[in-house]
DRENGU-665657 format. One record per atom (N, C-alpha, C): residue in one letter; x, y, z. Coordinates in steps of 0.05 Angstrom, whole numbers, plus 5000, padded with zeros to 4 digits. Each point is the difference from the previous one (the first is absolute). Layout:
AXYZ;...
This chain:
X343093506706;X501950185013;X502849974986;X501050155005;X502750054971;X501949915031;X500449845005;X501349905025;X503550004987;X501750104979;X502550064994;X499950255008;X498050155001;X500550285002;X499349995038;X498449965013;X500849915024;X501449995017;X502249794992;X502649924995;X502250215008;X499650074980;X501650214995;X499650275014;X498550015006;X498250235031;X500250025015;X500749685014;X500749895021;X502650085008;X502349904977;X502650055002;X500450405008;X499950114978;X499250284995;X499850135033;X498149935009;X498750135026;X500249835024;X500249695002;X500149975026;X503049915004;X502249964970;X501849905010;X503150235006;X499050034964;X502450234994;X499850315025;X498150115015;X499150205014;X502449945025;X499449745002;X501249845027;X502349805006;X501450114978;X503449964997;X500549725003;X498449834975;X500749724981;X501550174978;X502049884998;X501750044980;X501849804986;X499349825000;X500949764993;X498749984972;X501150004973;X498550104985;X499049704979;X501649865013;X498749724994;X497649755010;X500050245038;X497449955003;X497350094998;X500750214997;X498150204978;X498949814982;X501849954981;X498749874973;X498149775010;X501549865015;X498249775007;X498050025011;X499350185018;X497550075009;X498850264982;X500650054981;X498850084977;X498449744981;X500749765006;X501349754972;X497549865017;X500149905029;X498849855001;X496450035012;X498249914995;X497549955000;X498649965022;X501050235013;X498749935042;X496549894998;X498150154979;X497349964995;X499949655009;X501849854978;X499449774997;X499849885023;X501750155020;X501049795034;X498750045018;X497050124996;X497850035011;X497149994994;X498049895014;X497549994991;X499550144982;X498549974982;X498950074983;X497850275011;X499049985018;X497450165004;X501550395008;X504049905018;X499850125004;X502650114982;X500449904975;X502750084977;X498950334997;X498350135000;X500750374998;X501350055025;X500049905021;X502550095014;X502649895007;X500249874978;X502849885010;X501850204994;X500850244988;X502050185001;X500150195017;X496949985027;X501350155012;X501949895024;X500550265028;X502549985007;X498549845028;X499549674993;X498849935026;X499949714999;X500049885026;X499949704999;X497349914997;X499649694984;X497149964986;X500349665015;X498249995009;X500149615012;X499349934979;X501749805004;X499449704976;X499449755004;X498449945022;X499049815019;X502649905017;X497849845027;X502249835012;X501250195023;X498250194994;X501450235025;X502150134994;X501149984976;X502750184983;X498950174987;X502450134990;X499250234982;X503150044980;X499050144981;X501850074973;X501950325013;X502150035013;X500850215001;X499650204998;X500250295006;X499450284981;X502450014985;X499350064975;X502350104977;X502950085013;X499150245012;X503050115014;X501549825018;X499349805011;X501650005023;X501349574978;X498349984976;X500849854989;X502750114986;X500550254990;X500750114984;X502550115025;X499550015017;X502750075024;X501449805011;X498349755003;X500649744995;X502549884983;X499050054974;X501549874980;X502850194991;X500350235012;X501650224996;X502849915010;X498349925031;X501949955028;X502449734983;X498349784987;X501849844990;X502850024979;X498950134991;X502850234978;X501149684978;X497149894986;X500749874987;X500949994970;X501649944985;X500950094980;X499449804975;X499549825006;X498149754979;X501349735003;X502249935010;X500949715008;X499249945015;X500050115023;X497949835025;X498449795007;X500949865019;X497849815009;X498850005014;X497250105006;X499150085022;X496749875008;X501150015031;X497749835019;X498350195012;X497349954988;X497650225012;X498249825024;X500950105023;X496949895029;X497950144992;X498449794992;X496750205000;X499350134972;X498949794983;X498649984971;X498550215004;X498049965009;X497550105004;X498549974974;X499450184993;X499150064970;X502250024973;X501950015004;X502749924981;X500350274989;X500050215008;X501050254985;X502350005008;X500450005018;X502450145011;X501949744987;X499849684995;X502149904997;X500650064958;X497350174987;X499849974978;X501750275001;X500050185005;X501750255015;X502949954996;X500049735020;X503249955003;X500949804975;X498549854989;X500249854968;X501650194975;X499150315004;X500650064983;X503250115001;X499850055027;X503450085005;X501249795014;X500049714992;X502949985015;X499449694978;X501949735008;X499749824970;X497849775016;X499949975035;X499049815013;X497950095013;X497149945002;X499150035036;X498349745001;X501449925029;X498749835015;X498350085022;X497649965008;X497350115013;X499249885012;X498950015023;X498349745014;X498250205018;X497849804986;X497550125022;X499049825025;X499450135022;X499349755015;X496449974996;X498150134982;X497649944993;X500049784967;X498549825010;X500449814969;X498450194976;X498449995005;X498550164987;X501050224989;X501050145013;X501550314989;X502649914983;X500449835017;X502649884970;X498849894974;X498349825008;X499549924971;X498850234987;X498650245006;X498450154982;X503150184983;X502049965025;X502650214991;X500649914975;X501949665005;X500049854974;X498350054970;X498350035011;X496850034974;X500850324986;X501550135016;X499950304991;X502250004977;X501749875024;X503249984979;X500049854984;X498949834993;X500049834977;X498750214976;X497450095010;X499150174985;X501650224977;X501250085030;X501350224982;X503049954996;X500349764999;X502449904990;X503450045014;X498550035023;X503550015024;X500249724997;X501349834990;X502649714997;X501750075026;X501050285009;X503150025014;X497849935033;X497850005005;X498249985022;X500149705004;X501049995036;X499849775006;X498249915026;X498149874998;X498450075022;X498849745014;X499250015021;X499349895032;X498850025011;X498349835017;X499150085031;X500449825015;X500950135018;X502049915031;X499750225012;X502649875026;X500350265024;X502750184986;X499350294990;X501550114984;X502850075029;X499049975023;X502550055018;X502649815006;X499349774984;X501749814996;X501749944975;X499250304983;X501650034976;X499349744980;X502050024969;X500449704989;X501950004998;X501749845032;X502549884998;X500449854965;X498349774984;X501249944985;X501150184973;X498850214999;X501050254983;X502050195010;X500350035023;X502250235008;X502749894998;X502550164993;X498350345012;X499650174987;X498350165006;X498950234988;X500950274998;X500250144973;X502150275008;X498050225021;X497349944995;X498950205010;X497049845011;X499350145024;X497549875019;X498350244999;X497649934996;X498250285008;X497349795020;X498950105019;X498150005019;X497650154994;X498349935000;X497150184991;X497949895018;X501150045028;X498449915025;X501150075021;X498550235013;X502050015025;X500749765025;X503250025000;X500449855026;X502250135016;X499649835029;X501550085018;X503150145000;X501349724978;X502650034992;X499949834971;X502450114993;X500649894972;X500949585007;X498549844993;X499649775003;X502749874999;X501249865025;X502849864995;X500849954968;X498249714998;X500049774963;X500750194986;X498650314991;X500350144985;X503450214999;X499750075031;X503950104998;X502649854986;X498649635016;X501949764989;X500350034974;X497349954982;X499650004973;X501150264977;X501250265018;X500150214983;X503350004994;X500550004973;X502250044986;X501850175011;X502649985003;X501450305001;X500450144982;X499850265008;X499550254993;X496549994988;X498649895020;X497349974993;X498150175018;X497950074999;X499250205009;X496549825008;X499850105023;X496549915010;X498750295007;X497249964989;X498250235012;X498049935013;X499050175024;X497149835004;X499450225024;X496449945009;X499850175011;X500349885027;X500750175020;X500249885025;X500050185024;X498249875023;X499450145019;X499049765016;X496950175016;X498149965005;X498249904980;X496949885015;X498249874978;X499250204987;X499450185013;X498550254979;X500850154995;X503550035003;X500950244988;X503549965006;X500750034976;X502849894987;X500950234992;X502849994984;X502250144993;X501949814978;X499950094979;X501649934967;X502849935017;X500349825002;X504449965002;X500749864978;X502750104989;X501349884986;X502649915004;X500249775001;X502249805009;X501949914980;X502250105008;X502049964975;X501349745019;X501349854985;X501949775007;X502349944990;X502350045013;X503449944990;X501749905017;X502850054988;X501849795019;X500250085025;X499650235008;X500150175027;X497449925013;X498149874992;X497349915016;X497950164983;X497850075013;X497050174998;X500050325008;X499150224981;X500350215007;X496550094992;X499150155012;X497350135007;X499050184978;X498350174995;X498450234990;X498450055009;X498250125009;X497650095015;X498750264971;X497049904999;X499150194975;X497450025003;X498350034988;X496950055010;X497949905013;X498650165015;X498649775026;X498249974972;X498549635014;X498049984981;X497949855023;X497649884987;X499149745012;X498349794976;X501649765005;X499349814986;X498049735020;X499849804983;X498049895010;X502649705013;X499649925026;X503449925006;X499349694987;X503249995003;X501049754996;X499649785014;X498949794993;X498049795022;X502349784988;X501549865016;X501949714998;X501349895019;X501349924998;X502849925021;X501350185014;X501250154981;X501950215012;X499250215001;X496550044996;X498550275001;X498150065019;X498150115001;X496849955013;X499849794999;X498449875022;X498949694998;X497650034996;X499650204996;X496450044989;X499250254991;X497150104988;X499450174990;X500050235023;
Protein backbone atom coordinates (compact mmCIF):
# COMPACT_ATOMS: atom_id res chain seq x y z
CA UNK A 1 0.00 0.00 0.00
CA UNK A 2 1.56 3.34 -1.05
CA UNK A 3 0.60 4.50 2.64
CA UNK A 4 2.41 8.44 1.69
CA UNK A 5 -0.26 8.68 -0.64
CA UNK A 6 -2.90 7.76 2.07
CA UNK A 7 -1.53 10.24 4.06
CA UNK A 8 -2.04 12.63 2.09
CA UNK A 9 -5.91 11.60 1.45
CA UNK A 10 -6.41 11.71 4.71
CA UNK A 11 -5.30 15.35 5.08
CA UNK A 12 -7.01 16.31 1.53
CA UNK A 13 -10.55 14.94 2.60
CA UNK A 14 -10.97 14.40 6.15
CA UNK A 15 -8.95 17.39 7.34
CA UNK A 16 -8.65 20.30 4.96
CA UNK A 17 -12.88 19.79 4.03
CA UNK A 18 -13.25 20.47 7.85
CA UNK A 19 -11.43 23.68 8.58
CA UNK A 20 -7.66 22.39 9.93
CA UNK A 21 -5.78 25.01 8.82
CA UNK A 22 -2.85 25.01 10.65
CA UNK A 23 -0.60 24.36 7.91
CA UNK A 24 2.09 22.91 10.04
CA UNK A 25 -0.16 20.43 11.27
CA UNK A 26 -1.00 19.33 8.11
CA UNK A 27 2.54 18.50 7.35
CA UNK A 28 2.89 16.54 10.31
CA UNK A 29 0.11 14.45 9.91
CA UNK A 30 1.07 14.23 6.36
CA UNK A 31 4.96 13.27 7.86
CA UNK A 32 4.01 10.97 10.36
CA UNK A 33 3.33 7.04 10.02
CA UNK A 34 -0.18 6.39 11.82
CA UNK A 35 0.12 2.54 9.95
CA UNK A 36 3.09 1.96 12.25
CA UNK A 37 0.87 2.84 15.67
CA UNK A 38 -1.24 0.03 14.99
CA UNK A 39 -1.53 -3.69 14.58
CA UNK A 40 -0.33 -4.89 11.80
CA UNK A 41 -3.40 -7.00 10.66
CA UNK A 42 -5.29 -3.87 10.79
CA UNK A 43 -2.52 -1.00 9.02
CA UNK A 44 -5.02 -0.76 5.56
CA UNK A 45 -7.09 1.10 7.80
CA UNK A 46 -5.27 3.23 9.63
CA UNK A 47 -6.06 6.39 7.37
CA UNK A 48 -9.36 6.02 7.74
CA UNK A 49 -11.55 8.55 9.76
CA UNK A 50 -11.99 6.12 12.95
CA UNK A 51 -10.78 4.95 16.25
CA UNK A 52 -8.74 1.46 16.10
CA UNK A 53 -8.00 -0.39 19.82
CA UNK A 54 -4.66 -1.06 20.62
CA UNK A 55 -5.18 -3.36 23.50
CA UNK A 56 -5.75 -2.81 27.16
CA UNK A 57 -9.16 -1.48 26.37
CA UNK A 58 -7.69 1.78 24.54
CA UNK A 59 -7.65 2.82 21.33
CA UNK A 60 -5.49 5.13 18.80
CA UNK A 61 -7.81 8.22 18.15
CA UNK A 62 -9.61 9.04 14.79
CA UNK A 63 -7.36 11.22 12.62
CA UNK A 64 -9.69 14.24 12.90
CA UNK A 65 -10.28 14.79 16.23
CA UNK A 66 -6.23 14.08 16.64
CA UNK A 67 -5.76 16.66 14.12
CA UNK A 68 -8.45 19.17 16.10
CA UNK A 69 -6.57 18.21 19.03
CA UNK A 70 -3.27 19.37 18.08
CA UNK A 71 -4.72 22.62 16.29
CA UNK A 72 -6.46 23.67 19.67
CA UNK A 73 -2.68 23.86 21.05
CA UNK A 74 -1.42 26.64 18.56
CA UNK A 75 2.10 25.27 18.92
CA UNK A 76 4.84 26.93 17.20
CA UNK A 77 8.01 24.57 17.85
CA UNK A 78 9.55 25.67 21.39
CA UNK A 79 7.21 24.09 23.48
CA UNK A 80 7.20 21.86 26.20
CA UNK A 81 4.59 19.81 26.28
CA UNK A 82 2.81 17.20 28.66
CA UNK A 83 0.61 14.52 26.91
CA UNK A 84 -2.12 12.27 29.58
CA UNK A 85 -2.56 9.13 27.72
CA UNK A 86 0.30 7.51 25.38
CA UNK A 87 -1.75 5.06 24.16
CA UNK A 88 -0.24 3.95 21.04
CA UNK A 89 2.15 7.14 20.72
CA UNK A 90 0.78 8.85 17.62
CA UNK A 91 -0.61 11.53 18.91
CA UNK A 92 2.66 12.27 21.17
CA UNK A 93 4.77 11.54 17.72
CA UNK A 94 2.17 14.20 16.22
CA UNK A 95 3.13 16.54 18.95
CA UNK A 96 7.23 15.59 18.52
CA UNK A 97 7.12 17.12 15.41
CA UNK A 98 5.70 20.53 16.37
CA UNK A 99 6.90 21.66 19.44
CA UNK A 100 10.98 21.00 20.96
CA UNK A 101 9.58 18.69 24.24
CA UNK A 102 6.86 15.96 24.90
CA UNK A 103 6.54 14.41 28.01
CA UNK A 104 3.75 11.39 28.04
CA UNK A 105 2.66 9.09 30.52
CA UNK A 106 0.67 6.16 30.13
CA UNK A 107 -1.04 4.57 32.92
CA UNK A 108 -0.76 0.91 30.93
CA UNK A 109 3.01 -0.51 31.21
CA UNK A 110 2.74 -2.19 28.39
CA UNK A 111 1.39 0.48 26.06
CA UNK A 112 4.23 2.58 27.19
CA UNK A 113 6.87 0.40 26.62
CA UNK A 114 5.54 -0.64 23.05
CA UNK A 115 5.22 3.58 22.67
CA UNK A 116 9.03 3.88 23.61
CA UNK A 117 9.77 0.95 21.00
CA UNK A 118 7.97 3.12 18.28
CA UNK A 119 9.88 6.28 19.07
CA UNK A 120 13.06 5.02 19.25
CA UNK A 121 12.25 3.45 16.04
CA UNK A 122 11.50 6.24 14.27
CA UNK A 123 13.81 8.34 15.93
CA UNK A 124 11.73 11.04 18.20
CA UNK A 125 15.00 11.83 20.91
CA UNK A 126 12.51 15.14 21.80
CA UNK A 127 9.89 12.03 23.28
CA UNK A 128 9.88 11.64 26.86
CA UNK A 129 8.07 8.85 28.23
CA UNK A 130 6.31 7.01 31.35
CA UNK A 131 3.86 5.06 33.05
CA UNK A 132 2.15 6.41 35.96
CA UNK A 133 -1.07 8.16 36.98
CA UNK A 134 -0.96 10.72 34.01
CA UNK A 135 -3.51 12.88 36.45
CA UNK A 136 -0.79 13.65 38.63
CA UNK A 137 1.16 15.31 35.87
CA UNK A 138 5.38 15.30 36.05
CA UNK A 139 5.71 17.75 38.71
CA UNK A 140 9.57 17.05 38.18
CA UNK A 141 9.47 18.50 34.53
CA UNK A 142 6.94 21.31 34.71
CA UNK A 143 5.98 23.58 33.83
CA UNK A 144 4.69 22.90 30.75
CA UNK A 145 3.73 25.48 27.99
CA UNK A 146 1.12 23.25 26.82
CA UNK A 147 -1.11 20.07 28.33
CA UNK A 148 -3.17 17.95 26.10
CA UNK A 149 -5.58 15.03 27.66
CA UNK A 150 -6.49 12.08 25.38
CA UNK A 151 -8.96 10.61 27.90
CA UNK A 152 -12.04 11.80 28.83
CA UNK A 153 -12.49 13.24 32.36
CA UNK A 154 -14.72 14.88 34.60
CA UNK A 155 -12.55 18.05 34.85
CA UNK A 156 -9.30 19.22 33.81
CA UNK A 157 -7.06 17.46 36.78
CA UNK A 158 -5.88 20.05 39.66
CA UNK A 159 -1.52 18.69 39.40
CA UNK A 160 -2.05 19.50 35.77
CA UNK A 161 -3.62 23.40 36.13
CA UNK A 162 -0.65 23.71 38.99
CA UNK A 163 1.87 22.41 36.46
CA UNK A 164 0.72 24.67 33.36
CA UNK A 165 3.01 27.58 32.45
CA UNK A 166 1.61 31.06 31.96
CA UNK A 167 0.25 31.92 29.01
CA UNK A 168 -0.04 28.04 28.68
CA UNK A 169 -2.85 26.41 27.35
CA UNK A 170 -4.60 22.72 28.42
CA UNK A 171 -6.91 20.65 26.17
CA UNK A 172 -8.85 17.72 27.05
CA UNK A 173 -11.97 16.10 26.72
CA UNK A 174 -14.40 16.56 29.40
CA UNK A 175 -17.77 15.67 30.54
CA UNK A 176 -19.42 12.65 31.37
CA UNK A 177 -17.96 8.93 31.00
CA UNK A 178 -19.32 8.49 27.66
CA UNK A 179 -19.57 11.64 26.29
CA UNK A 180 -17.34 14.78 26.59
CA UNK A 181 -16.71 18.19 24.99
CA UNK A 182 -12.93 19.56 23.60
CA UNK A 183 -12.12 22.64 26.24
CA UNK A 184 -9.42 24.67 25.87
CA UNK A 185 -7.88 26.27 28.84
CA UNK A 186 -5.81 29.12 28.49
CA UNK A 187 -3.84 30.27 31.76
CA UNK A 188 -2.57 33.99 32.75
CA UNK A 189 -2.11 36.59 35.23
CA UNK A 190 -5.90 37.24 35.41
CA UNK A 191 -6.49 33.36 36.28
CA UNK A 192 -8.14 30.49 33.73
CA UNK A 193 -10.32 31.34 30.83
CA UNK A 194 -12.56 28.52 28.97
CA UNK A 195 -13.27 27.37 25.14
CA UNK A 196 -15.92 25.00 24.53
CA UNK A 197 -15.34 23.09 20.87
CA UNK A 198 -16.38 19.70 19.64
CA UNK A 199 -18.44 17.08 21.41
CA UNK A 200 -16.38 13.92 21.27
CA UNK A 201 -16.10 10.56 23.26
CA UNK A 202 -12.99 9.24 24.44
CA UNK A 203 -12.12 6.30 26.49
CA UNK A 204 -11.90 8.29 30.28
CA UNK A 205 -9.32 9.07 32.36
CA UNK A 206 -8.83 6.40 35.21
CA UNK A 207 -6.40 8.14 38.32
CA UNK A 208 -6.51 10.29 41.16
CA UNK A 209 -8.02 13.17 39.96
CA UNK A 210 -10.08 11.23 37.28
CA UNK A 211 -12.35 8.06 37.06
CA UNK A 212 -11.41 5.70 39.68
CA UNK A 213 -12.06 3.06 37.33
CA UNK A 214 -12.88 1.84 33.95
Amino acid sequence: MDYEELRDFMVRTQFIPRGIQDERVLAAMRKVPRHLFVDESIRYRAYEDIAIPIGEGQTISQPYMVAVMTELLELKGKERVLEVGTGSGYQAAILAELSRDVYTIERFEKLAKEAEEKFRALGYDNIHAKAGDGTLGWPENAPFDRIIITAGTPKVPEPLIAQLAEDGIVVAPVGERFSQQLIKVKKSERGLSEEYHTMCVFVPLVGKYGWDRE
